[in-house]
C-alpha positions as CSV (number, residue, x, y, z in Angstrom):
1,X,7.9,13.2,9.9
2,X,7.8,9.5,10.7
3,X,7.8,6.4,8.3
4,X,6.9,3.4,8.6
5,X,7.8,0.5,6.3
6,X,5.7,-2.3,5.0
7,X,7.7,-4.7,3.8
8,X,7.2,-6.1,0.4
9,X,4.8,-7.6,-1.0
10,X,4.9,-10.4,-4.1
11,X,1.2,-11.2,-5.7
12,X,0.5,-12.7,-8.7
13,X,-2.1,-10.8,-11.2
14,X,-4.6,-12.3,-13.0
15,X,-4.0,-15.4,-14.8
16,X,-4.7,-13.8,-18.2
17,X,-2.2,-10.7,-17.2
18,X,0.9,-10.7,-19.5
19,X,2.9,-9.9,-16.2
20,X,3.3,-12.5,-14.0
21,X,3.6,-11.1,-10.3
22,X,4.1,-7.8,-8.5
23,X,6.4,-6.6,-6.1
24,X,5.7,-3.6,-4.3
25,X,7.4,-2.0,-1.4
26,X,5.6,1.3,0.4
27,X,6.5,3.5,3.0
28,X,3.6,5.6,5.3
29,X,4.4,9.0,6.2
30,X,2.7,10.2,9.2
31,X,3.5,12.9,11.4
32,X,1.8,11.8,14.6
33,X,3.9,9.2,16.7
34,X,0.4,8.1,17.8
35,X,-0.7,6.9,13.9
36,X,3.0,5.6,13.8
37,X,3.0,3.2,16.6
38,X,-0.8,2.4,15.4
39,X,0.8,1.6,12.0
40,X,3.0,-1.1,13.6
41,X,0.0,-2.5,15.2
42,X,-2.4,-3.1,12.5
43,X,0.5,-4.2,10.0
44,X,-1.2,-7.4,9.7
45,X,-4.8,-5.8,8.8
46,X,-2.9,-3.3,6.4
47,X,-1.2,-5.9,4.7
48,X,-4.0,-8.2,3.9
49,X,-5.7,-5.5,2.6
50,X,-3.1,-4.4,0.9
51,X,-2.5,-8.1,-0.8
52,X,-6.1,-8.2,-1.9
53,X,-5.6,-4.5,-3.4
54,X,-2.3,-5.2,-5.0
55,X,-4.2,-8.9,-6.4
56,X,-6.7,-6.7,-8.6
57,X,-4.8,-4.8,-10.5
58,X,-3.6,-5.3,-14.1
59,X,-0.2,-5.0,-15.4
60,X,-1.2,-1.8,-18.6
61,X,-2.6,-0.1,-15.9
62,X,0.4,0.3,-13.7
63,X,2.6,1.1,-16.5
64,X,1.9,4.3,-16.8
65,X,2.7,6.8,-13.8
66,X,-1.1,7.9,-13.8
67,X,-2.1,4.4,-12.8
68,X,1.3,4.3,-10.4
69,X,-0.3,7.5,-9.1
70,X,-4.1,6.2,-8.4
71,X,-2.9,2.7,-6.9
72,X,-1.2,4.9,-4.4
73,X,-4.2,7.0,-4.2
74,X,-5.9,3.7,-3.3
75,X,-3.0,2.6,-0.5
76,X,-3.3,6.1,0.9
77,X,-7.1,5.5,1.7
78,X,-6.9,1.9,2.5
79,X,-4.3,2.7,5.2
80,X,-6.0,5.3,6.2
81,X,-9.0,3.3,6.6
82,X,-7.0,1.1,9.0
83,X,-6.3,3.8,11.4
84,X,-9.6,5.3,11.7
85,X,-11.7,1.8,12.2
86,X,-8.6,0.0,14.8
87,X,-7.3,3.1,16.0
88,X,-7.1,6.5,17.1
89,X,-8.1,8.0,13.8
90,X,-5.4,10.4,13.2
91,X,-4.2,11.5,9.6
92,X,-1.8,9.3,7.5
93,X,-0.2,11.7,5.2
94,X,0.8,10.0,2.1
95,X,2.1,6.4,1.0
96,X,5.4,6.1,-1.1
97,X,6.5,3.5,-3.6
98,X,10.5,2.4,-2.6
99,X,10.1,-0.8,-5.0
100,X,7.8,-1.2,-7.5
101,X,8.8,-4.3,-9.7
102,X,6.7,-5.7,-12.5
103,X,7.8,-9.2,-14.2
């Protein structure tokens, strides 16, 4: 199993959100060295993606751990996305939250 990191991100929800900003922190898990080193390449498609993703959501959804679960749901395909279109296609196997702040 390989990880790889993206670093995290701070984006402020909408302006009628009771929450303020988001800070989330992910890890890829992969198990091809191949998707890896593709990873590190496209981090700068990923994360603009990523921004736009995180930019949509709204705070009462990510409270519970069923929105927690289909936000990652949504990374996982997203990233995946990524790899298929700028790369070699191979399988991404999961996303995980390793900060997920709310204020």
């Amino acid at each position: 199993a390989m990880f790889v990191e993206i670093k995290p991100f701070t984006v402020n929800l909408g302006a009628d959100d009771p929450v303020g900003f988001l800070q989330v922190q992910i890890q890829v898990l992969t198990f091809s060295s191949e998707v890896a080193d593709e990873l590190e390449r496209n981090k700068p498609v990923i994360r603009n993606n990523l921004s736009l993703l995180f930019g949509e959501q709204k705070s009462a959804d990510l409270r519970s751990e069923e929105g927690k679960t289909v936000l990652q749901q949504k990374i996982l395909e997203l990233v995946q996305k990524v790899v298929t279109d700028y790369g070699s296609g191979g399988k991404v196997e999961g996303v995980y939250f390793t900060n997920f702040v709310m204020q």
